[in-house]
C-alpha positions in Angstrom: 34.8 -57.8 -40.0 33.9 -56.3 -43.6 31.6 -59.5 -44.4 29.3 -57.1 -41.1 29.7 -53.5 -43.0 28.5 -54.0 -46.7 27.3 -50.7 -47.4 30.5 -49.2 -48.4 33.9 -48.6 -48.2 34.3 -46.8 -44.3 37.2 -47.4 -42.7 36.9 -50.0 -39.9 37.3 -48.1 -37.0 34.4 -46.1 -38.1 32.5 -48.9 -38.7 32.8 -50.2 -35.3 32.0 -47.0 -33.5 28.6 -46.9 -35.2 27.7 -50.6 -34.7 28.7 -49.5 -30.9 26.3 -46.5 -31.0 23.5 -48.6 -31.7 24.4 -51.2 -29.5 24.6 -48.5 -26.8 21.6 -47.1 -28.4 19.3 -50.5 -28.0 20.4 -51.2 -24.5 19.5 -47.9 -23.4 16.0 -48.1 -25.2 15.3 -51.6 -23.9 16.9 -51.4 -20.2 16.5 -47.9 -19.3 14.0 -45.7 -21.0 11.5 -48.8 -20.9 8.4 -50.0 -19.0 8.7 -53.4 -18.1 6.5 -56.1 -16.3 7.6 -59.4 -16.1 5.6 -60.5 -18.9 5.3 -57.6 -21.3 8.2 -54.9 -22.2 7.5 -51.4 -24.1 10.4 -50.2 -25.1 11.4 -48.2 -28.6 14.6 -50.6 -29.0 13.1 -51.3 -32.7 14.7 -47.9 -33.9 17.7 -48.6 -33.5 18.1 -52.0 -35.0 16.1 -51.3 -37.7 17.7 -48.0 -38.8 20.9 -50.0 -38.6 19.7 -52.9 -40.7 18.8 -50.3 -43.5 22.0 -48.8 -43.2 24.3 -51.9 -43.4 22.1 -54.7 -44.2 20.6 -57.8 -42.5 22.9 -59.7 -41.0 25.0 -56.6 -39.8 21.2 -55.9 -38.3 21.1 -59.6 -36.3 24.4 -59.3 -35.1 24.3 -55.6 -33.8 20.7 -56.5 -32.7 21.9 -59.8 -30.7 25.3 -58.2 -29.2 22.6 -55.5 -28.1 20.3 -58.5 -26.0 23.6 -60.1 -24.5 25.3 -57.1 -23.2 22.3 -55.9 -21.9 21.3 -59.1 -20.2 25.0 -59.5 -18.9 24.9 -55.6 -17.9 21.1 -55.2 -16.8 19.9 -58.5 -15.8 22.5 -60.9 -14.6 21.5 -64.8 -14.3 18.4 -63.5 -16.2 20.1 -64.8 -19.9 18.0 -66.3 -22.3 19.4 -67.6 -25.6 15.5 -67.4 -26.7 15.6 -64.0 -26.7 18.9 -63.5 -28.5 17.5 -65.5 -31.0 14.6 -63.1 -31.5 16.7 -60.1 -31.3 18.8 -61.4 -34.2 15.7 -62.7 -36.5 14.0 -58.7 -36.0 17.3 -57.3 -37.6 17.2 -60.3 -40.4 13.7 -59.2 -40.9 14.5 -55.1 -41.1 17.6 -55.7 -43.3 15.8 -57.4 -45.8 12.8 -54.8 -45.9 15.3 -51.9 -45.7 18.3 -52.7 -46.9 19.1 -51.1 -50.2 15.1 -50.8 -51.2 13.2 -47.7 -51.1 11.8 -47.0 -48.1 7.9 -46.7 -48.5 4.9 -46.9 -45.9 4.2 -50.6 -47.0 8.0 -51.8 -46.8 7.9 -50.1 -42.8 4.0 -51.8 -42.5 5.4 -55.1 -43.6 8.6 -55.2 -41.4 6.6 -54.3 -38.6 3.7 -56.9 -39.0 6.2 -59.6 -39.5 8.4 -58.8 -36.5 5.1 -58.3 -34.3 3.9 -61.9 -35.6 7.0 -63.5 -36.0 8.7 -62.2 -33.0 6.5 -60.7 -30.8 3.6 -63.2 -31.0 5.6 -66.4 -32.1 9.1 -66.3 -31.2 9.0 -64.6 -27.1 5.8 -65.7 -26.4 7.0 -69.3 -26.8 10.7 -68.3 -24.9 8.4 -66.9 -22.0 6.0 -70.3 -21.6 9.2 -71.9 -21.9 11.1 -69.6 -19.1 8.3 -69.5 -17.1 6.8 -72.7 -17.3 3.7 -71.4 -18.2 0.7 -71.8 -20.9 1.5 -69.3 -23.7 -2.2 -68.8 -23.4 -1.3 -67.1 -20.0 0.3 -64.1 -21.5 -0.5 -64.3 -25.2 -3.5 -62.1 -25.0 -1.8 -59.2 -23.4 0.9 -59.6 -25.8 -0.7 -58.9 -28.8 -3.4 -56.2 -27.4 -0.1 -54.6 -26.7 1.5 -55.8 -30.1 -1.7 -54.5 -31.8 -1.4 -51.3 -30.0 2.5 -50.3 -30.3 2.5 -51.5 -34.1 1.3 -48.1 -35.3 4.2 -46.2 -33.0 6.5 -48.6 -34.7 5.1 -47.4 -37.9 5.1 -43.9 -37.3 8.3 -44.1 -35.9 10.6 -45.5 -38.4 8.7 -43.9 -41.2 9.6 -40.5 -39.5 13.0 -41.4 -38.7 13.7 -42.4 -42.4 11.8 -40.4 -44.3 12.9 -36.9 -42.3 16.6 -38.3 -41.0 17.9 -41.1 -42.9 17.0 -40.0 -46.6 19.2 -36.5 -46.4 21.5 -37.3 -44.5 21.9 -41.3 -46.3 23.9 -39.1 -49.0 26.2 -37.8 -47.1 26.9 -40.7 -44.9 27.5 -42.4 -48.0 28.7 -40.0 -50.3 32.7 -41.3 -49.9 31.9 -45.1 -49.8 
């Protein structure tokens, strides 16, 4: 499991507790403490896998990210699986490792992971899983998608700029200060 944790030199255990507490962490956000319609999800399950693909990198970000979409699938939506999905789910922590990971974090990196996981992702990626799903148009749900894309991209924003700038940037030092 080291080729997941490239950040440093933790011990494994440790390693696998935190890439638990964000799992935990996204399938709360996204199943729980989430509005859903069967189209169109708000959720704050971002956080999570982005803060953990600036901690440990991109692919640590996908994998924790996709785990995240199956066990929540298998433990919130059974027979509702779609690989689509999982697919998306890993791509968004791809996308925030490589803005994140080991790069200052500045109001342009957070604006330009969160434009490309709302176009990529958001617009792209599910809107084509749900016409697929649903055997529908995309055009059926595409506009709703990005007036609600449009409208959450500055929470995103706001929020991962907050949660970096205030929590992550004091605290990243002592995290890392033994690895």
């Amino acid at each position: 499991m080291n080729f997941l944790f490239p950040a440093g030199h933790w011990s494994k255990t440790r390693n696998v507790v935190l890439a638990a507490m964000f799992i935990s962490l996204t399938i709360v956000l996204t199943h729980i403490l989430a509005i859903q319609t069967p189209f169109i999800r708000i959720d704050l399950a971002f956080l999570p896998v982005a803060v953990y693909s600036l901690l440990f990198g991109p692919f640590a970000g996908a994998v924790v990210a996709a785990v995240a979409d199956i066990l929540g699938c298998l433990l919130f939506s059974p027979g509702l699986f779609f690989p689509g999905f999982t697919l998306s789910a890993f791509v968004s922590g791809i996308i925030y490792g490589l803005y994140f990971f080991k790069r200052k974090i500045t109001l342009s990196n957070i604006i330009g992971a969160s434009l490309t996981v709302f176009l990529l992702i958001d617009v792209v990626m599910n809107t084509l899983w749900l016409s697929i799903l649903y055997h529908k148009a995309a055009q059926t749900f595409i506009t709703g998608r990005i007036i609600k894309g449009l409208l959450m991209l500055p929470v995103h924003v706001i929020l991962i700029y907050m949660v970096c700038q205030r929590l992550l940037n004091p605290a990243r030092s002592r995290l890392f200060k033994n690895s």
